[in-house]
C-alpha positions in Angstrom: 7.7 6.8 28.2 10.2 4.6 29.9 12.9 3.6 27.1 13.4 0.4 28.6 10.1 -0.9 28.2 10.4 -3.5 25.2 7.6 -5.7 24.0 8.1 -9.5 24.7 4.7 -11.2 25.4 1.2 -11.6 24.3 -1.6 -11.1 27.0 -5.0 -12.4 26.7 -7.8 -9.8 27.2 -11.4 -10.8 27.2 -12.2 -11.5 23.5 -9.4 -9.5 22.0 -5.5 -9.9 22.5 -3.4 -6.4 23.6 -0.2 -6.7 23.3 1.7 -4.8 26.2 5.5 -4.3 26.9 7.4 -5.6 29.9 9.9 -3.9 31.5 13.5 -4.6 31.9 13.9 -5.3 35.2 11.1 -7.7 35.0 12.3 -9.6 31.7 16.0 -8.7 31.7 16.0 -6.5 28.3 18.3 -4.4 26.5 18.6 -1.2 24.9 20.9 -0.9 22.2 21.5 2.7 20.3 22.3 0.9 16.9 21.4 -2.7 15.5 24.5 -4.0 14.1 28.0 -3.7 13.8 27.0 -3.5 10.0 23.8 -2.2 9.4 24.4 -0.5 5.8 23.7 -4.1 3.9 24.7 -4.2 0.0 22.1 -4.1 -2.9 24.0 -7.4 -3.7 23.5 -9.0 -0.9 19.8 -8.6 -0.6 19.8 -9.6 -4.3 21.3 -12.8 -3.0 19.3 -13.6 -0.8 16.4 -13.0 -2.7 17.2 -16.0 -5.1 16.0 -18.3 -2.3 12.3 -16.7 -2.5 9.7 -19.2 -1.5 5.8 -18.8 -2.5 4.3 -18.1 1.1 1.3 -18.4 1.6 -0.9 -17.8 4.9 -2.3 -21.5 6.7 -5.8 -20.9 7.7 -5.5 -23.6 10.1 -3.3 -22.1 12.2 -5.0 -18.7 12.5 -6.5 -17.1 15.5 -10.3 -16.7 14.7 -10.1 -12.7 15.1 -7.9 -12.7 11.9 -9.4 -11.9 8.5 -7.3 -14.0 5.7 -7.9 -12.8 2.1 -8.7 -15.8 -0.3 -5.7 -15.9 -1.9 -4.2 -16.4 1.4 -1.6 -13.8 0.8 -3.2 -11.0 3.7 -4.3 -11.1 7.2 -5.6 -8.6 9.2 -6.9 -7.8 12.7 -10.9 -7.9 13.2 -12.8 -7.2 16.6 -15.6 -10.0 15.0 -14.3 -13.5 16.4 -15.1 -16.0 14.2 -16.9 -19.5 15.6 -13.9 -22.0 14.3 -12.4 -25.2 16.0 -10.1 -24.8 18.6 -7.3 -27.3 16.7 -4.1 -27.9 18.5 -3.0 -25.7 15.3 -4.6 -22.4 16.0 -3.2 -19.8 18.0 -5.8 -18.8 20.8 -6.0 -15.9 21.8 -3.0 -14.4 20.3 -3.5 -12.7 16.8 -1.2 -15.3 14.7 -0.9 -17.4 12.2 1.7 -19.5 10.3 2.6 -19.6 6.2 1.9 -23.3 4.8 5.2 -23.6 3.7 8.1 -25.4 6.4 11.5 -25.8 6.2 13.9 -28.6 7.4 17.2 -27.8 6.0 18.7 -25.2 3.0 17.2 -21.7 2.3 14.5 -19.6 2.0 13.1 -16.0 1.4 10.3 -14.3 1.6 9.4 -10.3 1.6 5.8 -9.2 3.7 4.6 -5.5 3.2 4.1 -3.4 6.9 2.9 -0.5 5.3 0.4 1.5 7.0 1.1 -0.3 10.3 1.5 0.7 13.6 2.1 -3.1 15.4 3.0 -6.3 14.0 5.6 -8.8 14.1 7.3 -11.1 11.8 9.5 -13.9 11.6 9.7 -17.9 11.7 8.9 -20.3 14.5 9.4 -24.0 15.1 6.8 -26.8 14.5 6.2 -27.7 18.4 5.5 -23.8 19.5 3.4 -23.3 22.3 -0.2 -21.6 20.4 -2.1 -21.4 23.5 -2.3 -18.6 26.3 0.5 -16.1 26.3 3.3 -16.2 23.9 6.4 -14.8 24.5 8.4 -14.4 21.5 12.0 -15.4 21.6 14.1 -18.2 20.5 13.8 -20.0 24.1 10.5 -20.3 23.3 11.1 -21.2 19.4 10.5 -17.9 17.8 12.9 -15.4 16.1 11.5 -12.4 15.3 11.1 -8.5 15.2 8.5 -6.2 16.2 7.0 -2.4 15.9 5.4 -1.5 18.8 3.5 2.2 18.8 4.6 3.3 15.1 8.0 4.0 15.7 9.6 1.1 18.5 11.3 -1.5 16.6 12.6 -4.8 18.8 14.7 -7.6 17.9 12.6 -9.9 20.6 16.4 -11.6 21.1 16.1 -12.2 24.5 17.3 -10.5 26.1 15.3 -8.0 23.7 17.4 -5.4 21.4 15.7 -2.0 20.7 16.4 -1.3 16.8 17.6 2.1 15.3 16.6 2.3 12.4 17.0 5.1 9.7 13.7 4.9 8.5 10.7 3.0 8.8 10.7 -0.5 6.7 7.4 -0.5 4.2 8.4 -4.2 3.1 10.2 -6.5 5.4 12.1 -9.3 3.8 13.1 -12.7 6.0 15.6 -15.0 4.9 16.8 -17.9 6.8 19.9 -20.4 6.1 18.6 -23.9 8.5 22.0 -25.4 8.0 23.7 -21.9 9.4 21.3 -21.0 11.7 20.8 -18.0 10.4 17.2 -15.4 10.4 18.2 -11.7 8.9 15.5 -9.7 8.5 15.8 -7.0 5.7 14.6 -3.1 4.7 13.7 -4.3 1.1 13.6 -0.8 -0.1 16.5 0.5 1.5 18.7 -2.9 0.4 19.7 -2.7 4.1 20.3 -5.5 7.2 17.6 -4.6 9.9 18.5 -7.2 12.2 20.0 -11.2 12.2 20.0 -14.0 14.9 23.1 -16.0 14.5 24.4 -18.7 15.9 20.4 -20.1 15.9 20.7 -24.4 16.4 17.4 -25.7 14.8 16.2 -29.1 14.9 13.1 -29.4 13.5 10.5 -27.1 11.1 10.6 -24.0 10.7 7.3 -21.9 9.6 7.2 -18.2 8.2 5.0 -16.7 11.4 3.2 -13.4 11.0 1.1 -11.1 13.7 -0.7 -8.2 12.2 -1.4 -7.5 15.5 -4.8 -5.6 17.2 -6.8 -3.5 15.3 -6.6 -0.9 17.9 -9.8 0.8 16.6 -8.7 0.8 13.3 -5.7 2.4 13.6 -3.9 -0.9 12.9 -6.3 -2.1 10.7 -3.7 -2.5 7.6 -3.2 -5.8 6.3 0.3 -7.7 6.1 0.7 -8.9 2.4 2.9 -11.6 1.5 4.6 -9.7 -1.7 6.2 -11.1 -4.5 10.0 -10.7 -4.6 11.2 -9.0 -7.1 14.6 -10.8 -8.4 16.4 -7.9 -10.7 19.6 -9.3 -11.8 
């Protein structure tokens, strides 16, 4: 497979949503053998961090009717069964996404979301005034910073111009953790206490939202849920 096809966009197929990589002439990606100047990140640091956890939890509002959220509204997962529900200026139609309750304006916040089992899904936070409709294309032009696994193995920093990650093994609990005032989004291995990727330099001016994709079902084989997780805050 071409190594310079990175995932940027979400692409409306009759009932269900693929997901499907562009390539870099077309969208002006990059491939990058490592993912940071520093990707060894402290136990201490993520420790850090992780004093700014948040209780998350999934806005049923915002969800595209092919997701399945549990009733605590802690899961979502992928289901080929659309569900009949208003099509709000709030839902995300067709792609499979949906928003945490919980905004932020200005100081910090954490949270940790479990990928395990997955093959596809995506993670990060958005603005308020995203675009929910039609295709998405994730990058901060657009009001999104996030990461993606595409096919099992293909992590992407969807930086745009996209970064391909190199990673040295595959994250089973993602943590987020953004600074407003900073403009700061680092996304952390929570096992491996190490810095998967961070947009700096971000310039927000107005809500951020946790945003979550768990992505197609792909016949099951993506069929995991993501869990919001509690943190765990050892001293």
């Amino acid at each position: 497979m071409n190594a310079l096809k990175f995932c940027l966009v979400f692409l409306v197929f009759p009932v269900f949503l693929a997901i499907i990589c562009y390539t870099w002439k077309n969208q002006n990606c990059t491939s990058e053998v490592s993912i940071h100047p520093s990707y060894e990140e402290t136990e201490a640091e993520l420790k850090r961090v992780q004093k700014y956890a948040v209780d998350v939890t999934l806005d049923p509002d915002t969800a595209n009717p092919n997701l399945i959220l549990s009733d605590d509204e802690k899961q979502v997962n992928h289901d080929d069964k659309r569900k009949n529900l208003p099509d709000n200026p709030e839902r995300f139609s067709p792609g499979p996404c949906v928003l945490g309750k919980q905004s932020l304006f200005s100081g910090r916040f954490y949270f940790e979301v479990q990928v395990k089992e997955k093959t596809d899904w995506a993670l990060g936070v958005a603005i308020e005034s995203i675009n929910r409709k039609g295709d998405l294309t994730l990058r901060p032009q657009n009001g999104y910073w996030t990461i993606v696994l595409r096919n099992g193995n293909e992590y992407i920093a969807c930086a745009g111009p996209s970064v391909r990650l190199s990673l040295k093994s595959q994250p089973q609990k993602v943590g987020v953790f953004v600074d407003y005032e900073v403009g700061l989004v680092s996304f952390y291995d929570v096992d491996a206490a190490a810095l998967i990727y961070s947009f700096t330099g971000c310039s927000f001016t107005e809500k951020l939202y946790p945003f979550f994709s768990p992505e197609v079902n792909y016949d099951g084989k993506n069929s995991a849920p993501l869990i919001i997780s509690p943190v765990n805050q050892t001293a």
